[in-house]
N, C-alpha and C positions, 0 to 999 in steps of 0.2 A: 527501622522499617525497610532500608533497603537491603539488609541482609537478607528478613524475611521474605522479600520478593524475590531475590536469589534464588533459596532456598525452595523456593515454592514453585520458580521455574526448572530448575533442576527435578522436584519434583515429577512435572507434567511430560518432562521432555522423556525422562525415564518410564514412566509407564506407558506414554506414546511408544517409545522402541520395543516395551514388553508385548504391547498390545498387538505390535508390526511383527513382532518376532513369535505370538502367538499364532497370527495368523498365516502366514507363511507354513509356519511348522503344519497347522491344519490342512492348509494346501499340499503341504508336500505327503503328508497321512492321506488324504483324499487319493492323489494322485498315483501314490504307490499300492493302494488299498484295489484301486481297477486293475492297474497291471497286474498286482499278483494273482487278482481273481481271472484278470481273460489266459493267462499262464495255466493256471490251472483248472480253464475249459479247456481249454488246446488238448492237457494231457490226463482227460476227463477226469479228472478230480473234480466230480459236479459238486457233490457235497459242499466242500470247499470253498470252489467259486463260488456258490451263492453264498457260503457266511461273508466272504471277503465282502460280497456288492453289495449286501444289508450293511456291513458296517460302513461301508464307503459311502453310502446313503445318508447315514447316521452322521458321520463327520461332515456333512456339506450337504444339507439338506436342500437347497437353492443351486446347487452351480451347474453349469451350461451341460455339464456334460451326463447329466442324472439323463436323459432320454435314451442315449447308448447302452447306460445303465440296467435300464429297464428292462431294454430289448435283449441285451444277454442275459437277465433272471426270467424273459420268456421263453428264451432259448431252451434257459436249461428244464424247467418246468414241463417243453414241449416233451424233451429227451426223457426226462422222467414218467410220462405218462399223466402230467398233471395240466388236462391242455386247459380246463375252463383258470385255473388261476394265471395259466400263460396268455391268456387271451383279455385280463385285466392287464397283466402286466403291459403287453402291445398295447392296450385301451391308453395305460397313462404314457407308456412311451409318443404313442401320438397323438395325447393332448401337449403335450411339450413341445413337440415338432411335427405339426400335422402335415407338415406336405415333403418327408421324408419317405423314396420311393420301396427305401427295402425294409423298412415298417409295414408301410401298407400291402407289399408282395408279402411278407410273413403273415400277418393276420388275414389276408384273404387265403391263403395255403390253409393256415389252421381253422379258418370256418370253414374250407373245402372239404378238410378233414372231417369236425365235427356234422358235414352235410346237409352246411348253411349255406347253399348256392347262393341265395336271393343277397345277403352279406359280403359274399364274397366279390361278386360280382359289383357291388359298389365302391369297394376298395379297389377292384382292375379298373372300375371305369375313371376313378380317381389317379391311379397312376398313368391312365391314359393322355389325363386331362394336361397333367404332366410335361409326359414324357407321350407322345403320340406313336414315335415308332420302337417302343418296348417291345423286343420280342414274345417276352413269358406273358405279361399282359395280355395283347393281342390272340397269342394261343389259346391263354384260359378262358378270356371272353369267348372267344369263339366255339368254346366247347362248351358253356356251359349255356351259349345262345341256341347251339345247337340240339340238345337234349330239353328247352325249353320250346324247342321247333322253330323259332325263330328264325330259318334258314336264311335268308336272305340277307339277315345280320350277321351269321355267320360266316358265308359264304366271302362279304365283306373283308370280315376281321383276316380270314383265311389266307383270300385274294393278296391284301395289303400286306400282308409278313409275308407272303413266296414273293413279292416284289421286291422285299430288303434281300430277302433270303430267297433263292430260287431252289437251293435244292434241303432245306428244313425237311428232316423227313417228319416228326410229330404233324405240323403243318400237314402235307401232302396224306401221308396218313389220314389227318379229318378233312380233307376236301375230298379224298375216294369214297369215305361214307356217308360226308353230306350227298354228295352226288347221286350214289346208290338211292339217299334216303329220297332224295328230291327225285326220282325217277328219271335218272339220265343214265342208264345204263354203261353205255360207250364211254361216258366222260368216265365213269367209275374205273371201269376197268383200263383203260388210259393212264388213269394217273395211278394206279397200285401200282400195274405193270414197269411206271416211271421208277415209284418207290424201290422194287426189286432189281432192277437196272443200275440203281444206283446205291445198294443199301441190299446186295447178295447174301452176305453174311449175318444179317438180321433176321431172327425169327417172325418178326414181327408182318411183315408183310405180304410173306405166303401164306399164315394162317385167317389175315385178311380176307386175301385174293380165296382160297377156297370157303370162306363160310360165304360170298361173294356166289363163286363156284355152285356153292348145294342149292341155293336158292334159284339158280340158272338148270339145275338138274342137271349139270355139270360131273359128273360122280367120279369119274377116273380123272378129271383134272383135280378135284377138291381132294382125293383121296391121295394123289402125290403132292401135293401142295403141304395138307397136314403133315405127311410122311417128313418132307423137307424141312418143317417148323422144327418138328420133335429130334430132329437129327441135330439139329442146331441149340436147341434148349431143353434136352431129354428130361430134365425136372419140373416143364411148366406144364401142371395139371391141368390148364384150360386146355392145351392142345391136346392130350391126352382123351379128358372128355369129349371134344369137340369128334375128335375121329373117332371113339368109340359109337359117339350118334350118327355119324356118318353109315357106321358098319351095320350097326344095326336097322336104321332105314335102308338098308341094300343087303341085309336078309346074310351078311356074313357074322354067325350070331359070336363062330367063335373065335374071330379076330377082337369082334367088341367084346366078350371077357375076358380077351387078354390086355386090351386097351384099361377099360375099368377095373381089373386087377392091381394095376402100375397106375391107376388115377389114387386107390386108396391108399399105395404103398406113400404115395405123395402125400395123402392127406385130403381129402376131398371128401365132403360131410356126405351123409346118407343119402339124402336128399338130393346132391348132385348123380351119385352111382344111379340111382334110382332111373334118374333123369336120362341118364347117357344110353344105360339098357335098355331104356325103353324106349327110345328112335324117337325122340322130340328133334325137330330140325337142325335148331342151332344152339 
């Protein structure tokens, strides 16, 4: 009898170590199964990384780190073009870890995208709830408070990120045109004027400042201002269009064909040409 209990402990002790030595090995297959997949996002081998993270999934169905998981096969799904399956994946990444902040920025990005404000916007106020002085947060709230007219919520959001940050130009950017929207002229053009002061080499600001401009009947400031934009980003059809409408409500029919000529070589659907030729304001 006592041999057989020898025997029997030797036994248990052995497949105890097989069992430890099994699981180990799964661990270290789990483990090496991520890295070679985020390796092979790095050097877009998407393909790839996703079989890696399905099987990494597969080896360790439970372990802590299946939420990072996830969030890189959203990744790549977004990169592919496959956003509603990237927007489950986000789903279970943050049933796993719901109050991970760059989850909830990615899923409200990608309902921004698929142009689920109402979505998006619960997932900023969520990383607000957070993180209160999130930059990206605070911006996107405020834009999308703003185009809900909500100004005064935006104006907020606005106010509060030029406080961390006084010279944001995105920020400053949407307070010039909340401004404008909210009928404060002076404040408007105050703070573009900041934008450009600070932020010379950005397109972005003089094409502001003059649709700003045409609305003031402005016409020789707007119409160097666009001039300025397209010198600085000779490719962006809006500014293209934008000055073409310009031309054409100030009766210079054949600077606006040469304007909307180089809006198509851009690429700008009929519909926009249309538009530009035909001296619609803005």
């Amino acid at each position: 009898m006592k041999v057989k209990k020898e025997v029997s402990k030797k036994i248990i002790a052995l497949w105890m170590c097989a069992w430890l030595a099994i699981g180990a090995f799964a661990q270290n297959t789990y483990q090496d199964l991520v890295r070679q997949g985020i390796t092979a996002m790095e050097d877009d081998s998407l393909k790839q990384a996703e079989q890696l993270f399905r099987e990494a999934l597969k080896a360790a169905p439970a372990a802590q780190g299946n939420a990072l998981v996830w969030s890189h096969l959203a990744g790549i799904y977004e990169r592919t073009g496959r956003e509603h399956e990237a927007l489950e994946a986000y789903n279970i990444a943050l049933g796993l870890a719901p109050q991970t902040v760059g989850f909830l920025l990615s899923r409200a990005s990608l309902y921004m995208k698929l142009g689920n404000e109402s979505r998006a916007l619960v997932d900023y106020n969520d990383v607000l709830d957070l993180r209160p002085d999130h930059p990206e947060a605070l911006l996107m709230r405020a834009f999308i408070k703003q185009r809900q007219r909500l100004l005064r919520d935006a104006r907020a959001d606005f106010e509060h990120l030029l406080r961390l940050q006084p010279t944001h130009e995105q920020a400053l950017l949407g307070l010039a045109l909340l401004n404008d929207a909210d009928r404060r002229p002076h404040e408007a053009m105050e703070t573009i004027n900041r934008v450009i002061e600070l932020y010379p080499s950005h397109a972005a600001g003089y094409a502001l400042r003059a649709g700003m401009e045409m609305d003031r009947r402005m016409y020789e400031h707007a119409e160097a201002d666009y001039t300025e934009a397209i010198r600085l980003e000779p490719d962006n059809v809006d500014y293209r269009l934008a000055r073409a409408r310009l031309y054409s409500k100030t009766k210079q029919k054949s600077k606006a064909r040469e304007d909307v000529r180089a809006a198509a070589k851009l690429g700008a659907t009929a519909e926009e040409l249309a538009g530009a030729a035909g001296g619609n304001e803005r």
